[in-house]
C-alpha positions in Angstrom: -51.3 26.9 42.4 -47.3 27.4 42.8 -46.8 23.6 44.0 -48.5 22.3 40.8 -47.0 25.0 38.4 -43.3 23.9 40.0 -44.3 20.5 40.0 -45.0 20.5 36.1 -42.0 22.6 36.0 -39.8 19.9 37.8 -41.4 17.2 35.6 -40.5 19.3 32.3 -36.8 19.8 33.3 -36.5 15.9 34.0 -37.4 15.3 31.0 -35.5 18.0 29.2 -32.5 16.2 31.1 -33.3 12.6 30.7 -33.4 14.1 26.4 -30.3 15.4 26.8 -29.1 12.3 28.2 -30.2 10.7 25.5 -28.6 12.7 23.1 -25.3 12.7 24.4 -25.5 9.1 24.6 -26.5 8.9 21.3 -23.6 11.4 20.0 -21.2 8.7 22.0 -22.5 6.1 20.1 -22.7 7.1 17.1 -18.7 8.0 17.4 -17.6 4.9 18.7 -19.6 3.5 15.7 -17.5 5.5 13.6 -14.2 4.6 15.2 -14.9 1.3 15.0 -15.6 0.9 11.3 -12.6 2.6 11.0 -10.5 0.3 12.5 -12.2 -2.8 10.7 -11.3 -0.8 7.6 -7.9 -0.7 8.5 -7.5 -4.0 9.5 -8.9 -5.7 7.0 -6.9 -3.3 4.6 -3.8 -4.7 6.7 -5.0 -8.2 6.4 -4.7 -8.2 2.4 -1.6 -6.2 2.8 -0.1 -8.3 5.4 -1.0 -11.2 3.4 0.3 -10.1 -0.1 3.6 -8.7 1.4 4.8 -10.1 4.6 3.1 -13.4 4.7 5.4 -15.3 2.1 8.4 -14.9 4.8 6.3 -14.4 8.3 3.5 -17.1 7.5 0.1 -16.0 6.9 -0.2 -17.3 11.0 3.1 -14.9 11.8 5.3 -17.6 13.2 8.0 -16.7 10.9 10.1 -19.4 9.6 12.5 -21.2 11.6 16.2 -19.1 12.0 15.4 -17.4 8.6 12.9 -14.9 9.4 11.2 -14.6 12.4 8.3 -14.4 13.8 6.0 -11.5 14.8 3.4 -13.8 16.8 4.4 -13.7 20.4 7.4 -11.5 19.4 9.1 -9.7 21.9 10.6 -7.2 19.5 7.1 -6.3 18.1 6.0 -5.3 21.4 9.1 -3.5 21.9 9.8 -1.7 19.0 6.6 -0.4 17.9 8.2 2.7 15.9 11.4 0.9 14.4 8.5 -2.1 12.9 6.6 1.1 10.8 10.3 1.6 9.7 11.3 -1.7 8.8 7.8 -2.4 6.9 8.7 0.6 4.5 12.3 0.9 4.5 13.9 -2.6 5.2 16.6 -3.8 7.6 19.8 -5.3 7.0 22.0 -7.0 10.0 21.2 -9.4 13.0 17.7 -8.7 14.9 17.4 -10.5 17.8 14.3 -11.8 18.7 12.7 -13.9 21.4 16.4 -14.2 22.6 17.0 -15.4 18.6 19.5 -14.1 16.4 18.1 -13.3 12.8 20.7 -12.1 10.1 18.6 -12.2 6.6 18.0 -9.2 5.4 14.4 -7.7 5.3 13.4 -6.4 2.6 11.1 -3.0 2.7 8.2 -1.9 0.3 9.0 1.8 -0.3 6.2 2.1 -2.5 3.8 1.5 0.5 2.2 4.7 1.1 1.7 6.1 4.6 -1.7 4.7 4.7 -0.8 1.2 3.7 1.8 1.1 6.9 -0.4 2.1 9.1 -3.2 -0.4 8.4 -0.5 -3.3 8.1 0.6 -1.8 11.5 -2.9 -2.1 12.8 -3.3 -5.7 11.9 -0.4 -7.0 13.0 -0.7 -5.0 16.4 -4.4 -6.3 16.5 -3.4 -10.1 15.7 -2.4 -12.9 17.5 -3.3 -11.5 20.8 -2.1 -7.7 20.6 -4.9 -5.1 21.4 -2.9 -2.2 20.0 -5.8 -0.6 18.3 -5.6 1.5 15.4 -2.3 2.7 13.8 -3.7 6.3 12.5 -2.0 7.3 9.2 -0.9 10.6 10.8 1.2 8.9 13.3 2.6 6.3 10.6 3.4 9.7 8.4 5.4 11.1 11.7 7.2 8.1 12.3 8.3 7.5 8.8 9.3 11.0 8.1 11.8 10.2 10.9 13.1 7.2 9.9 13.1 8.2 6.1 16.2 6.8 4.4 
């Protein structure tokens, strides 16, 4: 009578586990669902920004154009100078930028009325475009960055 009692016993806690399996799983899931329509809100967000912003001088394909302004597809100071890009999308940049072993001397113009939020989803499609895999650009680490580099 033990054997079957612990038996059905042993059968009940699988399945116990196996639910809590499922659960968890389902908690996961449900998370990552939620991260990820973040991120699509942010990039697409940063799409339109990108677009009505920075595309007129860095081509809606971000090859820049020519000597003038330069690229940020297959840019080595993108990848390089992730913080200093949050700051130049707000604030500007005047002087010579070199880039992919160019020499760029117009001045960039920032859009201090971007809010926080706006950087970081323009920062989160540019560093999800043209084969960068950044993932999202939370607002509260473009707030920290720009605090820093506040003019």
């Amino acid at each position: 009578m033990s054997r079957v009692r612990s038996k059905k016993l042993g059968v009940r806690s699988k399945r116990l586990v196996v639910s809590m399996q499922l659960i968890i799983c389902s908690i996961i899931m449900s998370s990552c669902a939620i991260k990820d329509t973040k991120f699509q809100q942010y990039y697409i967000q940063g799409e339109q920004l990108y677009i009505k912003n920075c595309s007129n001088c860095h081509q809606k394909n971000g090859n820049g154009l020519g000597l003038v302004y330069p690229p940020l597809d297959k840019s080595d100071y993108l990848d390089k100078n992730f913080e200093d890009v949050l700051c130049l999308t707000k604030y500007g940049k005047k002087g010579e930028l070199l880039v992919n072993g160019e020499i760029f001397n117009k001045a960039m113009p920032g859009i201090p009325a971007l809010t926080d939020l706006e950087v970081a989803e323009i920062a989160t499609y540019i560093y999800n475009t043209w084969d960068r895999q950044h993932g999202i650009v939370e607002v509260t680490e473009a707030s920290k960055i720009l605090k820093q580099c506040a003019q």
